[in-house]
C-alpha positions as CSV (number, residue, x, y, z in Angstrom):
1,X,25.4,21.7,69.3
2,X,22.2,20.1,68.4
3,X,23.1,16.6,65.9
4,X,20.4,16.5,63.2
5,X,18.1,13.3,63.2
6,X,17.6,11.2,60.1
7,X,13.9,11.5,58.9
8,X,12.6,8.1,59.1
9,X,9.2,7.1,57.5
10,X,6.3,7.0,59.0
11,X,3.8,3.6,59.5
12,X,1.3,6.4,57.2
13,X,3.6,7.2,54.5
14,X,4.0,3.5,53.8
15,X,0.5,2.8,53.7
16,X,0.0,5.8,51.1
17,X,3.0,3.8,49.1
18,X,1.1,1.0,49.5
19,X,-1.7,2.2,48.6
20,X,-0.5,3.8,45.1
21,X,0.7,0.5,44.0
22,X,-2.8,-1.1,44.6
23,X,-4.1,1.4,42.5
24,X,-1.6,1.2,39.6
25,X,-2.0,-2.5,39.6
26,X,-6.1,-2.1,39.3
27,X,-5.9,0.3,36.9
28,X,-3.2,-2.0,34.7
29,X,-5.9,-4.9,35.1
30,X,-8.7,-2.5,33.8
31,X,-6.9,-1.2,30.8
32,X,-5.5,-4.6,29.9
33,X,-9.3,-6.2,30.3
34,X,-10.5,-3.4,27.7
35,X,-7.3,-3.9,25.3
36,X,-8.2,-8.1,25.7
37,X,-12.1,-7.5,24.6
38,X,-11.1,-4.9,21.8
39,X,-8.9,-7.5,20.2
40,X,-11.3,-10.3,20.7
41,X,-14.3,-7.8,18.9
42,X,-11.9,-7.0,16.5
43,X,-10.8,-11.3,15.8
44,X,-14.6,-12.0,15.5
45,X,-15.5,-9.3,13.1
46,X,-11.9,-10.5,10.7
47,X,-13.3,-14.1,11.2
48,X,-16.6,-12.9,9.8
49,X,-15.5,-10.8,6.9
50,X,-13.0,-13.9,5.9
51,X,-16.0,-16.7,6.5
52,X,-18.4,-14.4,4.3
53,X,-15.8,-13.7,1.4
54,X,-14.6,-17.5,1.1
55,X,-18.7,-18.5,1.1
56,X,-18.9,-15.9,-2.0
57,X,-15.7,-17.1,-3.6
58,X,-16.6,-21.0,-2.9
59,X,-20.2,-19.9,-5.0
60,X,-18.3,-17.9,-7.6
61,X,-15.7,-20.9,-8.3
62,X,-18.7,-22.9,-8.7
63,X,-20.5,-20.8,-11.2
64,X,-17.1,-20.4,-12.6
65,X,-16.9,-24.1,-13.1
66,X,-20.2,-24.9,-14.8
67,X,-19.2,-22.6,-17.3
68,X,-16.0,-24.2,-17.8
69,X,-17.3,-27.3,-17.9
70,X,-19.7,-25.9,-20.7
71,X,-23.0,-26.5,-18.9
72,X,-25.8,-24.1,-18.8
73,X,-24.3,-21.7,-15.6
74,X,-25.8,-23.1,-11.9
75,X,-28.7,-20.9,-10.7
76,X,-28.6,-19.4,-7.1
77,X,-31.4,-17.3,-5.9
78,X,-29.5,-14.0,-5.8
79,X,-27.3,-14.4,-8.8
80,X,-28.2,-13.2,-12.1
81,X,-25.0,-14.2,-14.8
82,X,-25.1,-12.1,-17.6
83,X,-23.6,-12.9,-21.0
84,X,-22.7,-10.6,-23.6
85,X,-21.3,-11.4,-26.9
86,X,-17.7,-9.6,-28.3
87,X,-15.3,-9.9,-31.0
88,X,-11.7,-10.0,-30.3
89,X,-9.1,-8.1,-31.7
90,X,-8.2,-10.6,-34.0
91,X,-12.0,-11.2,-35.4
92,X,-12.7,-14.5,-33.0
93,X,-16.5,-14.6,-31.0
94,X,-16.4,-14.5,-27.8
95,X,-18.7,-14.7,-25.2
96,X,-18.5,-12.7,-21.9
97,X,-20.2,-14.1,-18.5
98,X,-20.5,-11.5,-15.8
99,X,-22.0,-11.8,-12.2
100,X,-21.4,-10.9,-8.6
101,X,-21.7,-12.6,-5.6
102,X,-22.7,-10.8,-2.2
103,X,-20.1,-10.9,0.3
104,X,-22.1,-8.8,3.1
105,X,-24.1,-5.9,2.8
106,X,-21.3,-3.5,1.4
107,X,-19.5,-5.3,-0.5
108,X,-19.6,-7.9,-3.3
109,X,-17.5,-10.4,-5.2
110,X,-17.3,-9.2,-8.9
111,X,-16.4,-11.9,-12.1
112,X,-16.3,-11.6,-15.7
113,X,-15.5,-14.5,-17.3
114,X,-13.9,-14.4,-21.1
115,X,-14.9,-17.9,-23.5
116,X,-13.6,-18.3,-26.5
117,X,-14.3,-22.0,-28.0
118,X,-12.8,-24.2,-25.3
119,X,-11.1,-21.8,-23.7
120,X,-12.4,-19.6,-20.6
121,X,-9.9,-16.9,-19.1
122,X,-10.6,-14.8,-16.1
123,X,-10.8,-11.3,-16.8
124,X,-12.2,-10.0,-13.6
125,X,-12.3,-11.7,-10.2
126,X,-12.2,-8.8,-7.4
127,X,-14.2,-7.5,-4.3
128,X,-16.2,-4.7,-5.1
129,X,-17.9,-2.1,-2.8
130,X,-21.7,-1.5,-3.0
131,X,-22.5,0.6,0.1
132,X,-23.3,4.3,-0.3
133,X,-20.6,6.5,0.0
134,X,-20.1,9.8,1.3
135,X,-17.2,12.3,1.0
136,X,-16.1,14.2,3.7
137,X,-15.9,17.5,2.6
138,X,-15.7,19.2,6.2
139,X,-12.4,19.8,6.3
140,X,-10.9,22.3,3.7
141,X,-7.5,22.2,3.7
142,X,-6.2,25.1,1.0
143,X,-8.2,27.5,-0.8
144,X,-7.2,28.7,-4.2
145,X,-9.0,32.1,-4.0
146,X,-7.9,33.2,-0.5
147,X,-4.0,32.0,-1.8
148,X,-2.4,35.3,-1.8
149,X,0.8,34.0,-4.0
């Protein structure tokens, strides 16, 4: 009766083992290098956006406060404040200061300004898009006409 012999590895299969993990562990390395750079483009374009919307804010708070202070509003270059004259719901004058300030290309910080006597309330201080915008209209989704209910 013939015993059975255990199947024992081979010096080659080892070397395929071997050789699998090698290329796992390069292949972890290359997607972890590509992860590493997409967060740091991703850190330096937040960085930008937040540097370029405290700039803007830092130039509207200035503006903001030469009006308070009831100066004559600061000039900047590529600033034009507005003022328009209201009545309020109870018959007072008011005056209405409005300007924005360009964040980037696309976008812009918005302010309208409310002074009445002494007084000068913030009526509007919020980041407003300027870029050209296009729908997608690609993708239709549900048809009324071809609705057979």
């Amino acid at each position: 009766m013939k015993t059975k012999t255990p199947i024992r590895l081979s010096i080659g299969s080892v070397s395929i083992m071997m050789l699998f993990a090698v290329i796992c562990l390069i292949l972890l390395a290359a997607l972890s290098l590509v992860a590493s750079n997409s967060q740091l483009n991703l850190a330096n374009r937040t960085a930008e956006h937040v540097t370029n919307y405290y700039a803007a804010d830092f130039t509207a708070s200035e503006i903001y406060e030469s009006i308070k202070s009831g100066a004559k509003p600061l000039s900047h270059p590529e600033i034009k404040v507005e003022i328009f004259d209201a009545y309020s719901e109870n018959g007072a004058w008011l005056e209405e200061y409005y300007y924005s300030v360009p964040i980037d290309e696309n976008r812009e910080l918005s302010v309208i300004l409310t002074v009445s006597g002494q007084d000068v309330e913030i009526s509007e201080w919020k980041i407003v898009s300027v870029g050209d915008w296009m729908p997608d209209d690609g993708l239709l989704l549900f048809d009324v006409e071809d609705n057979p209910f």
